[in-house]
Every structure is written in C-alpha cells, then in structure tokens.
C-alpha positions as CSV (number, residue, x, y, z in Angstrom):
1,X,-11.4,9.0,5.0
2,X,-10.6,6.5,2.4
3,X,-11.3,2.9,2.3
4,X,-9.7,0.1,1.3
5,X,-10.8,-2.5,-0.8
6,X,-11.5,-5.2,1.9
7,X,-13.4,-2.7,3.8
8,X,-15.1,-1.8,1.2
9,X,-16.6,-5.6,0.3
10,X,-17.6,-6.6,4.0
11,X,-19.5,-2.9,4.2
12,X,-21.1,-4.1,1.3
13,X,-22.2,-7.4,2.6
14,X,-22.6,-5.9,6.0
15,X,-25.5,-3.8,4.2
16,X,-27.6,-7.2,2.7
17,X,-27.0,-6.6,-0.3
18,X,-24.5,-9.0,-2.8
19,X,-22.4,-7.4,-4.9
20,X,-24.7,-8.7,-7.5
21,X,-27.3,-7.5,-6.2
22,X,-26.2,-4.0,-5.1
23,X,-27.9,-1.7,-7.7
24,X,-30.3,-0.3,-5.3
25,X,-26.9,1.2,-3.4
26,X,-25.1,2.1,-6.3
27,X,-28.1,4.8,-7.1
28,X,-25.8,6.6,-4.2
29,X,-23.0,7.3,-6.5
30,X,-22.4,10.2,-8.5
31,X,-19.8,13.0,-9.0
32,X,-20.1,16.8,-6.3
33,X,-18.5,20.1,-8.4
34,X,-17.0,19.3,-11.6
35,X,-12.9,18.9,-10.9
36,X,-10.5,19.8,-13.1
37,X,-7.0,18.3,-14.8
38,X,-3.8,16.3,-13.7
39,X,-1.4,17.9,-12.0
40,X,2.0,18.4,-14.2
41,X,4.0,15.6,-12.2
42,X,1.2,13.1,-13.3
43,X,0.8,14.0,-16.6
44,X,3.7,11.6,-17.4
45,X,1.2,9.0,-16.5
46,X,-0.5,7.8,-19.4
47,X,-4.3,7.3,-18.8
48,X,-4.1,3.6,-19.9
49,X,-1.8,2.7,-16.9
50,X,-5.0,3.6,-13.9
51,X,-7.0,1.2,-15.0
52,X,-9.0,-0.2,-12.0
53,X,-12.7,-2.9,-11.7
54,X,-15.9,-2.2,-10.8
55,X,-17.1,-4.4,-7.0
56,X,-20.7,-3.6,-7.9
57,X,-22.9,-4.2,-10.9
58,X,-24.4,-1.4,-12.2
59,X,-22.3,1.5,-11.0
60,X,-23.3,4.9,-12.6
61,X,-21.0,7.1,-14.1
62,X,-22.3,10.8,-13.1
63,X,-21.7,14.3,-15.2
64,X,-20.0,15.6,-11.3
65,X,-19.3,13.5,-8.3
66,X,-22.4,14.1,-6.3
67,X,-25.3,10.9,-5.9
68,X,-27.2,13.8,-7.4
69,X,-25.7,14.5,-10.6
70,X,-27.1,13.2,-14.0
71,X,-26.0,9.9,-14.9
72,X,-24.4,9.5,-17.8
73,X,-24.2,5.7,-18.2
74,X,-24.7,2.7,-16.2
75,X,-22.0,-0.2,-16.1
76,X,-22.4,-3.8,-16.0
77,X,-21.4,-6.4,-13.9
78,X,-19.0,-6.6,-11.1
79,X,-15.8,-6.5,-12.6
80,X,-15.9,-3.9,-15.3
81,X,-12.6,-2.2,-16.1
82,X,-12.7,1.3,-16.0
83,X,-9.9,4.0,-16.8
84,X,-9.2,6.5,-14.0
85,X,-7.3,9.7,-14.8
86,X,-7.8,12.0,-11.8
87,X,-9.7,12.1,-8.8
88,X,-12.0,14.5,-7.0
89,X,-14.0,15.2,-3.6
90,X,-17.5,15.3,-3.5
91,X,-20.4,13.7,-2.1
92,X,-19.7,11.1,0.9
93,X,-20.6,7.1,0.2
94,X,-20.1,5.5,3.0
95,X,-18.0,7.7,4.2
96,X,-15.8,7.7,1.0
97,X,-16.3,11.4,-0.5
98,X,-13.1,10.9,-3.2
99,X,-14.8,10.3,-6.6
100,X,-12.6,9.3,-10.0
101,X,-12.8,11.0,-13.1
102,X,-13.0,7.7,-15.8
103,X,-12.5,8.0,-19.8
104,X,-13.7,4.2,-20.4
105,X,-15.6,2.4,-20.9
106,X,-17.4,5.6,-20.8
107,X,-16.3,9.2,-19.6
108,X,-17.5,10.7,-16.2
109,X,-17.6,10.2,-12.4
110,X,-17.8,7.8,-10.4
111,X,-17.8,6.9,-6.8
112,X,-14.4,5.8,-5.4
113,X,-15.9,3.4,-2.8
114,X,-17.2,1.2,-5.6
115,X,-13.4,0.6,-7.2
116,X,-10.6,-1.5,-6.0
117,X,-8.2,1.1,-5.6
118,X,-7.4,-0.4,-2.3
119,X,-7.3,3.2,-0.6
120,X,-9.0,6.6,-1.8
121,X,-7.4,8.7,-3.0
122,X,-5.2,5.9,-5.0
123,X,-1.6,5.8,-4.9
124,X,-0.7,8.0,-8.4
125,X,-3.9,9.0,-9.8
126,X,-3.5,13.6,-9.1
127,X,-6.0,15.4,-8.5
128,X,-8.7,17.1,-10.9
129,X,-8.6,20.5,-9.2
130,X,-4.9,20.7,-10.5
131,X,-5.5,21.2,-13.9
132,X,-4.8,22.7,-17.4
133,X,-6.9,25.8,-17.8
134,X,-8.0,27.5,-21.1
135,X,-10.2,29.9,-22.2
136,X,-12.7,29.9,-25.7
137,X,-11.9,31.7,-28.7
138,X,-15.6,31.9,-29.6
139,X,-19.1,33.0,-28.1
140,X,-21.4,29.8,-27.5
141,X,-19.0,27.3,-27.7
142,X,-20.8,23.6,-27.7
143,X,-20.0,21.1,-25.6
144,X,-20.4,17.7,-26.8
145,X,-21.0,14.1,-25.5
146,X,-18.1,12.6,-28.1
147,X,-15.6,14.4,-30.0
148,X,-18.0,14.8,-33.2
149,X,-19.9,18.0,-34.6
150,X,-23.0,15.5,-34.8
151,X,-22.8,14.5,-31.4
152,X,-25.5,15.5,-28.5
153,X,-24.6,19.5,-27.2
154,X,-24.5,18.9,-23.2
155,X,-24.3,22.3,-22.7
156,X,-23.6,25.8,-24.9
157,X,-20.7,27.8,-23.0
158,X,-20.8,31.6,-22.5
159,X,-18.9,34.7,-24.2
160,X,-15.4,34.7,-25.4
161,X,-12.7,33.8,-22.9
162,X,-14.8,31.3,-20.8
163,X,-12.0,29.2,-18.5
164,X,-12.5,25.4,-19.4
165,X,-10.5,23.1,-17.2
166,X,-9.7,20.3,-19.4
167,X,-7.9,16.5,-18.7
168,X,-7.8,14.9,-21.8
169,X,-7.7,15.0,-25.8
170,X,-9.1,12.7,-28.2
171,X,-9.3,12.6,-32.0
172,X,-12.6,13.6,-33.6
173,X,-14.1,15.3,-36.3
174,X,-11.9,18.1,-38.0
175,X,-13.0,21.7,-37.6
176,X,-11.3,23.5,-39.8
177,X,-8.7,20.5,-40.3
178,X,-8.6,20.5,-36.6
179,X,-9.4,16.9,-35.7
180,X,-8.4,16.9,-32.0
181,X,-11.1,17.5,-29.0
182,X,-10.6,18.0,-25.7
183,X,-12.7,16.9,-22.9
184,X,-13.5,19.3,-20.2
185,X,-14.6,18.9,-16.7
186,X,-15.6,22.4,-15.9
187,X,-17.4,24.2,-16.1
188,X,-19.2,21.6,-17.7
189,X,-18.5,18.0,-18.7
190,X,-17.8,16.9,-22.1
191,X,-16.1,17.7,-25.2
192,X,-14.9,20.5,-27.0
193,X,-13.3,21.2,-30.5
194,X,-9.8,22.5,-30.1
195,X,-10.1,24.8,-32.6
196,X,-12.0,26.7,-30.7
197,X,-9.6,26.8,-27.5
198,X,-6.5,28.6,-26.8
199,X,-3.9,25.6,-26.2
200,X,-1.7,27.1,-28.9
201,X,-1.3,23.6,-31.1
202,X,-3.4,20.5,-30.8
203,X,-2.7,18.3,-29.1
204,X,-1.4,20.6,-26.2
205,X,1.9,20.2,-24.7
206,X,0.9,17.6,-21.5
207,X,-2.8,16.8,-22.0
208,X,-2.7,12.9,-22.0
209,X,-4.8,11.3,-24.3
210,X,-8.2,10.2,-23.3
C-alpha cells in the first residue's frame, strides 16, 4: 500500500520521534532483492527529471531494499535531494514495501516511505524488475563502487555470460579506450566497465545516463 506524503509526516510524529530526530527509525530502511532497469516507455525519462527530498535526516541508502542490506551511505538532513530512476518492492516500513533505486547524491536504495513522492510507487518513475539485461564477456568480472579501475571491487562476478541487469551508464575510466560504465543492480550492485559487457556500443541504445 503506498503512502502519501501527509501520511507519511503525521506517522512519523505519531511515532515521537521529530523528523530531526528520526535516525533511530531510519535504521529500518534498506533495499529487499536487487531490481533491475527502466522499462522502455520510461527510458525517455531522463534520470535528472525524478528528483525527489529526503523527510528524515539520516536516511540510509542500502546495496538492496531490505532494512537488512548493507548500507552504503548515510544522508543528511531532512531535505536532501535525491535522484530516483526506478523503483522496487521489498522490505515493508510502515507498511510501505516500494523502495527507489537513487544515482545521487549517492547510488543505492532507499526506503520509499522516507521521500515525498506523495504516493508509492510515484507517478512515472518504472519499475526496476523491467530492465535491460546483458551478459559478461569475461570470467570474474569486478564490480565496482564508482566507474574507476581504482575503485573498491563490491563483488567479483562468475563465468562468461553472467546476466547483469543494468539502469544506468556513466563515464569513467577507459578500458581499452572504453570510458563508459554501467551500473548494475543485479546480481549485484555497482559498476561495471562496458567493455567487458555485451551492449553492442557504449553507451547502449536507451540506458539513461546515471
């Protein structure tokens, strides 16, 4: 069931707990099976144009959306801008289990009842289960916190032909004169070099830009 943005504030209060002083709720949210890309029909919609504000301080941005997934940042103060490109199900907050897939301030998930969409799932944001699928032209293929060779490996993908569900493309160190990385959402989150992916040219037709 989603909840909109009113509702959201007075369960909030209803709780004891300010919105500035609502960290100790906000170690709820965090992202349930990773989701994949836009749908076709919303890839028109450039990234930039979801762009939605925090009602909590301190919201976490999780690797899935489950309040048990790793966090992968924290954000500040009530307020925050974030970037939404797709949205997901996963764990309930508040009865609120729709989560949103962000790119910035930082990438990752986070829980839908803490944004003022106004009702979840937001009007235009598609899904992440509807997504662009490829598959690695390598064994081992690292997946990255940023688009850079020097960056953290989050994880070390399997054999040759693993499916990666990816939403988003960014600029980033060239591989093999290959500067553009896409970020995946499956089977792990992060970034991968798009050398090493069969999209056929970089950037791929329809992946918005992160």
């Amino acid at each position: 069931m989603g909840w909109p943005t009113g509702i959201k504030r007075l369960a909030l209060a209803a709780a004891g707990a300010p919105l500035a002083a609502a960290l100790t709720m906000v170690m709820l949210a965090g992202p349930a099976a990773a989701a994949p890309q836009p749908a076709k029909a919303a890839l028109e919609l450039q990234a930039s144009s979801h762009v939605y504000s925090t009602l909590i301080t301190g919201l976490h941005v999780r690797r899935t959306p489950s309040t048990t997934a790793p966090i992968l940042a924290i954000l500040g103060a009530a307020g925050t801008k974030v970037t939404v490109n797709c949205w997901a199900r996963g764990t309930s907050v508040f009865g609120d289990n729709i989560w949103y897939h962000i790119t910035a301030p930082h990438a990752g998930y986070v829980a839908g009842f803490y944004l003022n969409t106004g009702r979840d799932p937001a009007a235009g944001i598609p899904s992440c289960t509807a997504g662009h699928v490829f598959i690695t032209l390598i064994k081992g293929l690292h997946v990255r916190k940023t688009p850079s060779t020097t960056a953290p490996a989050v994880a070390i993908l399997g054999p040759v032909g693993t499916k990666v569900t990816v939403n988003c493309w960014a600029r980033g160190t060239s591989v093999f004169g290959d500067n553009i990385w896409y970020h995946i959402t499956a089977p792990h989150a992060g970034f991968v070099a798009g050398f090493y992916l069969s999209t056929g040219r970089d950037p791929a037709a329809g992946i918005p830009r992160c």
